[in-house]
C-alpha positions in Angstrom: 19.5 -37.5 -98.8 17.4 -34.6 -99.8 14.2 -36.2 -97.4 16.6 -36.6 -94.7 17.9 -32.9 -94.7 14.2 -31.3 -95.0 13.0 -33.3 -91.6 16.3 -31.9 -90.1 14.8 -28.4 -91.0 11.4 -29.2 -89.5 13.3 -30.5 -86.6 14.8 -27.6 -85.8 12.1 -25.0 -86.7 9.9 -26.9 -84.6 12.1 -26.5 -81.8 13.0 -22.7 -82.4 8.5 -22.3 -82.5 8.7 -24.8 -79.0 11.6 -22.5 -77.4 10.3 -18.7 -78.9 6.6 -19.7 -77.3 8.0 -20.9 -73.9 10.3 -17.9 -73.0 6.6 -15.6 -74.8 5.4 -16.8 -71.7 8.0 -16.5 -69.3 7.4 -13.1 -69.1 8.2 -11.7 -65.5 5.1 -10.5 -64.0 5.1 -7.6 -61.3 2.5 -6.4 -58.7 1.6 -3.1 -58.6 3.3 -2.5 -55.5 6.6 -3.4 -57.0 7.0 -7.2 -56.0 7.2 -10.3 -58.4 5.0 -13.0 -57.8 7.1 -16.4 -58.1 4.8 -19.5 -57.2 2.5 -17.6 -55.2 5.1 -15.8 -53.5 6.0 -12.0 -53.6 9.7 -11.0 -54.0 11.4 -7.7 -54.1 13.4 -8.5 -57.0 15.2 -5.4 -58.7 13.4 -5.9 -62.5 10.1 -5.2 -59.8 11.3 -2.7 -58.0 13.2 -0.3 -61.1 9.5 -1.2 -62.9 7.8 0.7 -59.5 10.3 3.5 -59.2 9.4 4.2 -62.8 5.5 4.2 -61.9 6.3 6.6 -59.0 8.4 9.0 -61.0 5.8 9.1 -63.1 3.3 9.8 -60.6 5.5 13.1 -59.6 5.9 14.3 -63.3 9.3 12.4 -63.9 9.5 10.9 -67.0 12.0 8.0 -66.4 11.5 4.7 -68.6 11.5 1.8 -66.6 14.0 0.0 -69.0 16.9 3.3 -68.2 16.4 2.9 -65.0 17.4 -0.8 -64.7 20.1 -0.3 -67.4 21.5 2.9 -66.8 22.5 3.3 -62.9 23.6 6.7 -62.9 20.1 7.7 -64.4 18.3 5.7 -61.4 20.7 7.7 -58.9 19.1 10.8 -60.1 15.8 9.6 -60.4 16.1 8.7 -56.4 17.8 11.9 -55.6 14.0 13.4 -56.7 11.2 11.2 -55.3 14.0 9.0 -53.5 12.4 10.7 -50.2 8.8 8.9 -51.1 8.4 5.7 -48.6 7.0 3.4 -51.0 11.1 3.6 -52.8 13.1 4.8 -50.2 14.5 0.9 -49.4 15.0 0.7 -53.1 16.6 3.9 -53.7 18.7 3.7 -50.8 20.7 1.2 -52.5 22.1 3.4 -54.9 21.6 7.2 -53.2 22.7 5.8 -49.5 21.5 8.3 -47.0 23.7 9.4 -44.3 20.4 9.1 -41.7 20.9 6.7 -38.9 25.1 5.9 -40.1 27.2 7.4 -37.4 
């Protein structure tokens, strides 16, 4: 009885070790442009794009976290009502700071 329970144990710690390595590597990566690579692909996802709104604020002196901007969407509103104007976000920011350019 006792042998039985200990190789449950293993069992299960070695698929908690299998499971804990395999989302370890599953970390998103992002170009520095703000676009995720997915198979050789680039997408605009939103995880990328809040990640390059952080890396332009910071380039204009803004300190805004890249993890408050995803999770906090009134923070990301001000954050674009700053450096919103900047081309390389303006599609991103327009999403959540609309501009009333071009809507009549």
């Amino acid at each position: 009885m006792r042998q039985k329970n200990s190789a449950a144990i293993y069992l299960v710690a070695a698929c908690a070790a299998v499971t804990w390595t395999q989302s370890a590597s599953a970390k998103i990566k992002c170009t520095a442009d703000g676009y995720q690579d997915v198979n050789g692909a680039l997408l605009a996802t939103p995880y990328c794009q809040d990640q390059f709104v952080s890396t332009v604020a910071r380039e204009y002196g803004v300190y805004a976290p890249a993890d408050k901007i995803r999770n906090n969407p009134n923070f990301k509103r001000h954050v674009c009502r700053l450096i919103g104007q900047d081309i390389r976000i303006k599609e991103t920011c327009d999403q959540v700071t609309p501009s009333a350019r071009g809507r009549f």
